[in-house]
TIRO-2110 file (N, C-alpha, C; in Angstrom, 1 decimal):
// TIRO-2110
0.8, -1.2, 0.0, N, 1, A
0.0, 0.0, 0.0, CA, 1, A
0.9, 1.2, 0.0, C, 1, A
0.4, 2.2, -0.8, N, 2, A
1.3, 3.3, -0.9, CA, 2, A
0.4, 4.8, -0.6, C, 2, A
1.2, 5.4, 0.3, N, 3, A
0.6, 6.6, 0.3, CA, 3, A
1.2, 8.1, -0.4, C, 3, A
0.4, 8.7, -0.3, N, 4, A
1.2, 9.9, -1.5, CA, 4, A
1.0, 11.1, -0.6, C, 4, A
1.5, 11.7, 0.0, N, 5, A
1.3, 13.3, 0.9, CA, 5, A
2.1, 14.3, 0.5, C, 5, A
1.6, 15.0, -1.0, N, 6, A
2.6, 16.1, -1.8, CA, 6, A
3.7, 15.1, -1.8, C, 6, A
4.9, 15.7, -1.7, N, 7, A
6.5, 15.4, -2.0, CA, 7, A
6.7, 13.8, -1.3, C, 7, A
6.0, 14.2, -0.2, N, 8, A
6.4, 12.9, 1.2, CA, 8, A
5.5, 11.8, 0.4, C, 8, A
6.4, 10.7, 0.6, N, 9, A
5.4, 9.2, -0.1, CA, 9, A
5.5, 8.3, 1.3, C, 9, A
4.9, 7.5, 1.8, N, 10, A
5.0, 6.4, 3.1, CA, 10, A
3.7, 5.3, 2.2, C, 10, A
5.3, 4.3, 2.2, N, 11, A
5.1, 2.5, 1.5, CA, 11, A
4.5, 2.1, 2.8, C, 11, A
4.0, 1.2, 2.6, N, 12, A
3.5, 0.0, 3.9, CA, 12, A
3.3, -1.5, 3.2, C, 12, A
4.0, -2.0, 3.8, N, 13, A
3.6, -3.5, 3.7, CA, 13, A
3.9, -4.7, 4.7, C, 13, A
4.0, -5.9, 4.6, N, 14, A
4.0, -6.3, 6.1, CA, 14, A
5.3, -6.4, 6.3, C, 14, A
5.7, -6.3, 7.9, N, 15, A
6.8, -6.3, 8.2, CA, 15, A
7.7, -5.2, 8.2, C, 15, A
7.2, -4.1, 6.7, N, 16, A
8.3, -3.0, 6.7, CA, 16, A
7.5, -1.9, 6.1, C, 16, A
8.0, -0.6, 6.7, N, 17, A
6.9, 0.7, 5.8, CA, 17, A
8.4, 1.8, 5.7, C, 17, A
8.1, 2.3, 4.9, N, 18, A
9.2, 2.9, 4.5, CA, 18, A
8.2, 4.8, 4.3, C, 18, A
9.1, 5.8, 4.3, N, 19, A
8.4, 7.3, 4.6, CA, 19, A
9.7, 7.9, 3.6, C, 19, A
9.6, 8.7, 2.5, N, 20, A
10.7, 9.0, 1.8, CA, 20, A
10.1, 10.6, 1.5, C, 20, A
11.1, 11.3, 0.9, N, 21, A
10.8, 12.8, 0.7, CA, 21, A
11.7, 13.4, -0.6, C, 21, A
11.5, 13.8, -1.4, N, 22, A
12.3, 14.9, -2.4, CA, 22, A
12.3, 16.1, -2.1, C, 22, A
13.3, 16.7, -2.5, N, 23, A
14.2, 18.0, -2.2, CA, 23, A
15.0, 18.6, -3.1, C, 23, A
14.0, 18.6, -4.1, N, 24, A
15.0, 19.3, -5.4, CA, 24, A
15.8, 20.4, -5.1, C, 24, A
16.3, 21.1, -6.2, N, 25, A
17.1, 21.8, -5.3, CA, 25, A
17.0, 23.4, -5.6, C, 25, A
15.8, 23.3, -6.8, N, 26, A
15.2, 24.4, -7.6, CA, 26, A
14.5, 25.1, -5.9, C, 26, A
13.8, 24.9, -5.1, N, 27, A
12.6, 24.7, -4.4, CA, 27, A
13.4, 26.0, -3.0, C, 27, A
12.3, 26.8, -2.8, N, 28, A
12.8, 27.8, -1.9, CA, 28, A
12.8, 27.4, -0.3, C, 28, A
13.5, 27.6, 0.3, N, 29, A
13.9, 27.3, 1.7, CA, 29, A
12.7, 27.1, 2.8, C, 29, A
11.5, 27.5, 2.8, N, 30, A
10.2, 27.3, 3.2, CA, 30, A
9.9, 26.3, 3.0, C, 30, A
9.5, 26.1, 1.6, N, 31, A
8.9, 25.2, 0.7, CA, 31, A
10.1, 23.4, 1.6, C, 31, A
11.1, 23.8, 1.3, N, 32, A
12.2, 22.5, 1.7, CA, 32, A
11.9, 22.2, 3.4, C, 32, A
12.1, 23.3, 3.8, N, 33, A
11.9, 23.0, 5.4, CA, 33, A
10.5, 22.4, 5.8, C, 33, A
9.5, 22.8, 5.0, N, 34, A
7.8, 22.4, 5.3, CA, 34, A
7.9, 21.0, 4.7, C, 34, A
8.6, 20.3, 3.7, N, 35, A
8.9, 19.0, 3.2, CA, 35, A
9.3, 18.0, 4.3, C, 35, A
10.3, 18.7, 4.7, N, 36, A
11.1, 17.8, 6.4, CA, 36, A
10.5, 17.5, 7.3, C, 36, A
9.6, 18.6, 7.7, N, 37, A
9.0, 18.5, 8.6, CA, 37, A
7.5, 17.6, 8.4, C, 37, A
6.9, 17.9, 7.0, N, 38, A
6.1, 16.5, 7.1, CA, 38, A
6.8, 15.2, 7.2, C, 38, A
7.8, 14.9, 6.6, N, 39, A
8.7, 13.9, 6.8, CA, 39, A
8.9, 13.2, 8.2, C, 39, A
9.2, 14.2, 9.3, N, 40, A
9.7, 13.5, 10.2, CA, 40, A
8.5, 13.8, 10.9, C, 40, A
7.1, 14.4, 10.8, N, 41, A
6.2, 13.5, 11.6, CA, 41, A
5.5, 12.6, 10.9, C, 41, A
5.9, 12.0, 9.6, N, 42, A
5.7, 10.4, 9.0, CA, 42, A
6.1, 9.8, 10.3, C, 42, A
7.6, 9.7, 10.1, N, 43, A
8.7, 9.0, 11.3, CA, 43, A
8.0, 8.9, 12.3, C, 43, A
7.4, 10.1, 13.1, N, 44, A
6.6, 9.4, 14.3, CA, 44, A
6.0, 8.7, 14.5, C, 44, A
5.2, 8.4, 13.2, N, 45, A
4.6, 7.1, 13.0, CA, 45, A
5.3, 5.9, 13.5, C, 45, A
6.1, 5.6, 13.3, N, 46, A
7.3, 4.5, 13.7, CA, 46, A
8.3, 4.6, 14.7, C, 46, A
7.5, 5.1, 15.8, N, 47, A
8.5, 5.6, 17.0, CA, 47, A
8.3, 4.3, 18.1, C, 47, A
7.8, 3.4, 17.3, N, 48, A
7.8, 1.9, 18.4, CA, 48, A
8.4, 1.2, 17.6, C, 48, A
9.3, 1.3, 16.3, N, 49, A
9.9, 0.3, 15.3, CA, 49, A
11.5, 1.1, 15.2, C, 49, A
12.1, 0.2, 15.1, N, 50, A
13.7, 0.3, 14.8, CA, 50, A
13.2, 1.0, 13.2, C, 50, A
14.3, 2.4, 13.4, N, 51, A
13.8, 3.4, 12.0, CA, 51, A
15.4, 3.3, 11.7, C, 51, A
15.9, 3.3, 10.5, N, 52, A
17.0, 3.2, 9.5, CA, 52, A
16.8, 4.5, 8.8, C, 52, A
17.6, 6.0, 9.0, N, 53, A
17.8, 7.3, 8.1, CA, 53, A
18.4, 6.8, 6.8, C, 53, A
18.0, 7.0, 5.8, N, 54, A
19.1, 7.2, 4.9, CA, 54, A
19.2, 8.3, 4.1, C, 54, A
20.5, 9.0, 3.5, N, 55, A
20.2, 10.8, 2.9, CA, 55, A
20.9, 10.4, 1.8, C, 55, A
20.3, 10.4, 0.5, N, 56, A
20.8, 10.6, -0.8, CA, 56, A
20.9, 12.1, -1.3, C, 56, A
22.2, 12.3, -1.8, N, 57, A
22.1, 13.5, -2.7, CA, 57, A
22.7, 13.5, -4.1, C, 57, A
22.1, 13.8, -4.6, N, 58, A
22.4, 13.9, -6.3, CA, 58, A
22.5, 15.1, -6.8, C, 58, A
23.6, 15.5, -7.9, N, 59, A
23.7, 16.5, -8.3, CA, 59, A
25.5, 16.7, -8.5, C, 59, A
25.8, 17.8, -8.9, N, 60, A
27.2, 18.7, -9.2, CA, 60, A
27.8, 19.2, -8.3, C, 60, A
29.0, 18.6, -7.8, N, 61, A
29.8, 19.1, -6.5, CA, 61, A
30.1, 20.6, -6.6, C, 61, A
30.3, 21.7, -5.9, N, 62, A
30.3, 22.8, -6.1, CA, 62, A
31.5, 23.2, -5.7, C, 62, A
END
C-alpha cells in the first residue's frame, strides 16, 4: 500500500513501511523546510519500530 502526501510518499507493507521525501534543489527554503517537517512527523509514526535514516544526494559538486 502506498501513500502519496505532496513530496512525502509512506510504503507499507507487512513487516516494513518505508516514509521517503524529495528535495529538489530548484525549491525555496520554506517550501524545503515544510517537506522535512512533514517527513519527520511520517517517522513518528514509527517511533515503536527500529527506523534506519538514509540521505541521498544527487547533483554537481560545487
Amino acid at each position: 500500500m502506498r501513500e502519496d502526501v505532496g513530496e512525502v510518499r509512506v510504503m507499507s507493507s507487512p513487516g516494513l513501511d518505508a516514509a521517503s521525501v524529495a528535495l529538489p534543489a530548484g525549491i525555496d527554503l520554506e517550501d524545503r523546510a515544510a517537506r522535512m517537517n512533514e517527513f519527520w512527523d511520517k517517522l513518528v509514526e514509527f517511533q515503536h519500530r527500529d527506523v534506519l535514516v538514509v540521505a541521498l544526494a544527487v547533483g554537481e559538486e560545487l
